[in-house]
N, C-alpha and C positions, 0 to 999 in steps of 0.2 A: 366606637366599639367599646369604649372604657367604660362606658356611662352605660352603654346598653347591656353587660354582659357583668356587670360588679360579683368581685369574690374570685372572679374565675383568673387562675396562675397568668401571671405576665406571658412569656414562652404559648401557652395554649391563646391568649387570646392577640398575639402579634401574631401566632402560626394560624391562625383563623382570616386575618386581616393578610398577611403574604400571600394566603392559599384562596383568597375570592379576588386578591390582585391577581395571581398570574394566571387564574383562570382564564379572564379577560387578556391578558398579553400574549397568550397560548392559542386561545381560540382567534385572536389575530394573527396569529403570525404563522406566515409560511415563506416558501424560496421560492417562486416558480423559473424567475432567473437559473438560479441553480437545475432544476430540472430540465432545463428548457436547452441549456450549455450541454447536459450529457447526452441527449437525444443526437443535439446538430454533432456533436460528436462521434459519437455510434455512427451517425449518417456519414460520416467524412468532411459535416462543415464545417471543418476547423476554424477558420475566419470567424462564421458566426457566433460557433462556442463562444470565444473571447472575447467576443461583442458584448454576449449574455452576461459574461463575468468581468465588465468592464471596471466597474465601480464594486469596490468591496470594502463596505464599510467596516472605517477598524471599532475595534470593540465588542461587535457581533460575537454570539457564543460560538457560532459558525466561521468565524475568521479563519481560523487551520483549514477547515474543511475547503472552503472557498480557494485557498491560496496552495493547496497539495493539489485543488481539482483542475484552478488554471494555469499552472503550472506545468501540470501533463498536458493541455491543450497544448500551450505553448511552446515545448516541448517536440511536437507533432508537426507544430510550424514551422520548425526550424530557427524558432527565437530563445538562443539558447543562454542568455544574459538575461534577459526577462523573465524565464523560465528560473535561472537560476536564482534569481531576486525572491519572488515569489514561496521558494525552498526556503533559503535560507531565513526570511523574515518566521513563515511557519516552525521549524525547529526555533528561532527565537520565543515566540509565543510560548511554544509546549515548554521551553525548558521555563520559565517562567513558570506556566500553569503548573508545573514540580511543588510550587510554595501553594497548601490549599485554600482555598477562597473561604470565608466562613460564612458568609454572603449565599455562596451558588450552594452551599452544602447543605444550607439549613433548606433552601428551596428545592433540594434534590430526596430530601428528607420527609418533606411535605409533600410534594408533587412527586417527581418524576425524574431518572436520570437525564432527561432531554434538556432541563433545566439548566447542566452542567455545560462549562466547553466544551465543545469538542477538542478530544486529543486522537482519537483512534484507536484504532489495539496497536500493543507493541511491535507486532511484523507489519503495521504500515507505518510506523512510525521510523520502522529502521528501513524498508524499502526506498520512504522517501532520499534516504541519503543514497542510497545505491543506483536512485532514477536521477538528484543531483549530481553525482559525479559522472554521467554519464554524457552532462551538461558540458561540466569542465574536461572532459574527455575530446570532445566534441571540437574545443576549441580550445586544444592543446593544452589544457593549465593543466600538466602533473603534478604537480604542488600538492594545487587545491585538492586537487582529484584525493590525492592520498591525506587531507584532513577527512575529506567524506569517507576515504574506507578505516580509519583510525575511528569516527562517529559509531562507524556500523559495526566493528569490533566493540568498542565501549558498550552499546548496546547488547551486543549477543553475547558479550558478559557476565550481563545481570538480567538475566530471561524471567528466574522466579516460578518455575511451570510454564513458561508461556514454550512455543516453539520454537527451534530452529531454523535459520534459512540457510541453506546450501547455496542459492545465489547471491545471499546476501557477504556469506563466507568468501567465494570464490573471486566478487565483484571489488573484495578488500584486497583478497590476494591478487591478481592481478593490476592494481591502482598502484601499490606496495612496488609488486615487480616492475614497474614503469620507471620508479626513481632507484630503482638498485636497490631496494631493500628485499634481496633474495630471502634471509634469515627467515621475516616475521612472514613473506609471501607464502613462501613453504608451510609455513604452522595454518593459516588460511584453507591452502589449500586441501591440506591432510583434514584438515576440520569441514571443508563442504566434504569430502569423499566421504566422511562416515556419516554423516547425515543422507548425503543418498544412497547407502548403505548398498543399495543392490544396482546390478547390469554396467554402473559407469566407474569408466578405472579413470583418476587423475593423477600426473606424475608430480609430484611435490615441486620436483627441481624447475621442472618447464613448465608446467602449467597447461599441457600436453592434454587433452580430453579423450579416451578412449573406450567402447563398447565392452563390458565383460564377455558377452556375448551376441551371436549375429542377431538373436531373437527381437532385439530391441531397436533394429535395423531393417527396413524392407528393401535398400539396396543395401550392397559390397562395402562396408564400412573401409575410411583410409587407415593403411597399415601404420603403425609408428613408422617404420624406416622411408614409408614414402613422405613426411614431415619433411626430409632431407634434398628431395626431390628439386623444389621449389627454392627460388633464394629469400624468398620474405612468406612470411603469414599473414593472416587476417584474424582477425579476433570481431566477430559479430555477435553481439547481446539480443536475442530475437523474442518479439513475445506475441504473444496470439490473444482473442476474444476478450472477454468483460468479466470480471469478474461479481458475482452473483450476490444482489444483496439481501438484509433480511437475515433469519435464521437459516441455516444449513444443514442437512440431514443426511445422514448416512456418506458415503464416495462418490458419488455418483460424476460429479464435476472433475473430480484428480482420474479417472479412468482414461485408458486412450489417446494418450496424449500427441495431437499434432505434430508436425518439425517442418522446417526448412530444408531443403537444397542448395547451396551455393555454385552457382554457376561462372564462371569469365569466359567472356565469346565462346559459348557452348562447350567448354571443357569443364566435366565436372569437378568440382574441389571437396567436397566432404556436406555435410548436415547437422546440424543443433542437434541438442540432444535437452532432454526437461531438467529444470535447476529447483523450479520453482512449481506449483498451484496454488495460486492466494486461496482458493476455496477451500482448500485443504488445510493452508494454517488460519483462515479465520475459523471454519468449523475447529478446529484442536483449540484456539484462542476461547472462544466462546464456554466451549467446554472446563476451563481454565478456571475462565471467567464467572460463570455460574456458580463454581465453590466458591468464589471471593462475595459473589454478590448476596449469596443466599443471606449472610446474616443482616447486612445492610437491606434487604428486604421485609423481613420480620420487623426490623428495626421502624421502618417508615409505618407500616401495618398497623403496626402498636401506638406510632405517632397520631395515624390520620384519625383511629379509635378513641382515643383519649381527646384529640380536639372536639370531634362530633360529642362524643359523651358530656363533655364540659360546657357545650351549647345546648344542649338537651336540657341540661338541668336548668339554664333560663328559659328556654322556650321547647316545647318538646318536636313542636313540627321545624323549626325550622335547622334543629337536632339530626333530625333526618334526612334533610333537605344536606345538609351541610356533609355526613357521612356519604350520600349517592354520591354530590358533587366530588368529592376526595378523591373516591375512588373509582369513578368516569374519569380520573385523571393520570389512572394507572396504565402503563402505556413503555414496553420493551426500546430502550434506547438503540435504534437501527442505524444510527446513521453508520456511514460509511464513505473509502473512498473511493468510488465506484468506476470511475475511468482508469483504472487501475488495470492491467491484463489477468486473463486466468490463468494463463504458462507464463512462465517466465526464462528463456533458453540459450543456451551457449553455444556458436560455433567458434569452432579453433582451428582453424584449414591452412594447409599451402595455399602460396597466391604468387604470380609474377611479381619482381619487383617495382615493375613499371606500372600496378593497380589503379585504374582509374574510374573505374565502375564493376559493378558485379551485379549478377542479376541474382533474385533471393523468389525459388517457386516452393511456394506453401502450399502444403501435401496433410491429408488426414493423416490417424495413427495406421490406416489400411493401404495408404499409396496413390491415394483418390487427388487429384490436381485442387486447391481451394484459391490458389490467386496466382499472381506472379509480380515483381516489382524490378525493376532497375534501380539502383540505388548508387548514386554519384556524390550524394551528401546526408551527413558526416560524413567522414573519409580521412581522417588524420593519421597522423603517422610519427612512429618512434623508432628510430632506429631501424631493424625490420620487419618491425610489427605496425599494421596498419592496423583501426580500432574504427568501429563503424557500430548502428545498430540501425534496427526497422521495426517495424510494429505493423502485423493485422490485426484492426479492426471489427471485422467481421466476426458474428455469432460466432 
């Protein structure tokens, strides 16, 4: 390149010789592992998901991705150590990728954000610790549990534009109330209620979940004073469908939101109510995101122009040649964590103290029956609050 291209600025002719390398490491490289894990997933085969995402090689720009994606697998399996591993190694990565590459940047600069690590947008970055501690929940470690909601505060901290999560609020305040730290669970709390700003009342003290109005209910919502009824509660984290990858447009996905039923041998105890739609804070993230990206866009525009230009001038065709290639190389960084749910929901019910299962029927936002589950495990317990959670699947 030196010898063939003389005169031409160092920067344009290393960014010439980067930019016909990674074309070649681009047009090779794909995951179908990775794909091939979300399907068996979707499907219900969890087994083989993990199968798919056995081997994750470290280094890959995709390593977070890989290790947020079998994590939820695992998660699903009931492997809640291995799940947890997989977490915490990914927040180790990202806080790392904090310090920027000048390496990935110059090649993001040239080519394409795809170039770069994956880190995620910031509400998947802070869900993963609200989906870890749910880990440590799982099997009993309050401790840990309240470093993951102390993570998820630290995060929703320092947003910067990005959005709010209400689940992510509420899933601190609650972890907090596990070890006695009523003070900071209360501030949590009051902080998820004004981000769902409308239909759900949360009682700072108790952490008590209740409808503004019946509207938001197709059965007889439980009253606060029947909480009293019962000598323990349940605390179920419930999420429904996939969240949607790719660009996002308009509401369409946060519309209508599904819920649960909580059942014990056919006595009913109350319903989830929405904390969350990933579709909803990726579309707001994106939008976010776009003002941050635009100038770093221009930016690479003007790069890939001046390379092609500076080749031009030694040879004119293949000047050309070199400008198509560039920008056939322009190309929307989608990835995403796509086993991720599109709800994300909270029940808070009386329960016997004697809980040993509960059955969880998933209902549209009209009343329509979508599944039903018996659920035996998680099933932990503090005091008199038992802590459990489930997940559909299902479109």
């Amino acid at each position: 390149m030196h010898q063939a291209f003389p005169g031409m600025p160092p920067f344009l002719r290393y960014g010439t010789l980067l930019a016909v390398g990674l074309t070649g490491l681009l047009a090779g490289c794909s995951t179908p592992p990775l794909q091939t894990a979300r399907a068996n997933f979707y499907a219900g085969r969890f087994e083989q998901a993990n199968t798919n995402l056995a081997a994750i090689p470290k280094g890959n720009k995709d390593e977070v991705l890989f290790l947020m994606e079998r994590g939820m697998i695992r998660q699903n399996l009931g492997q809640y150590e291995a799940s947890a591993l997989d977490w915490r190694r990914a927040g180790e990565l990202d806080a790392k990728l904090d310090t920027y590459s000048i390496s990935q940047g110059a090649s993001s600069l040239i080519v394409n954000d795809r170039t770069l690590s994956f880190r995620g947008m910031p509400f998947e970055r802070t869900l993963m610790y609200a989906f870890l501690a749910k880990d440590y929940l799982a099997d009993s470690n309050w401790d840990y549990a309240a470093i993951c909601a102390r993570n998820i505060i630290k995060k929703l901290e320092a947003l910067d534009g990005f959005p709010d999560i209400a689940y992510g609020r509420y899933m601190a305040g609650f972890c907090l109330e596990l070890i006695n730290d009523e003070g900071n669970a209360a501030i949590q709390y009051r902080a998820a209620a004004r981000v769902l700003k409308d239909n759900i009342l949360i009682d700072a003290l108790s952490g008590d979940i209740l409808p503004k109005t019946n509207a938001i209910s197709a059965v007889t919502p439980i009253a606060k004073a029947a909480l009293k009824t019962e000598p323990a509660e349940l605390v179920c984290f419930i999420s429904f469908g996939r969240m949607p990858a790719g660009e996002i447009y308009g509401d369409f996905y946060s519309q209508f939101p599904p819920y649960a039923e909580i059942y014990c041998e056919d006595e009913y105890l109350g319903r989830s109510y929405p904390f969350a739609n990933t579709a909803a804070l990726m579309a707001a993230s994106q939008r976010r995101l776009a003002a941050i990206q635009m100038a770093k866009d221009a930016a690479r525009i003007a790069t890939k122009v001046a390379i092609s230009e500076a080749v031009k001038q030694q040879n004119n065709a293949l000047g050309a040649l070199t400008l198509l290639a560039l920008f056939a190389m322009e190309a929307p960084d989608t990835r995403c964590w796509e086993t991720l749910p599109l709800w994300l929901e909270v029940a808070r019910v009386p329960c016997p103290a004697n809980l040993k299962s509960y059955t969880v029927v998933f209902k549209s936002a009209s009343g329509a029956p979508l599944g039903k589950k018996v659920i035996t495990a998680p099933l932990s317990r503090r005091g008199n609050t038992f802590i459990s959670f489930c997940r559909d699947v299902g479109p």
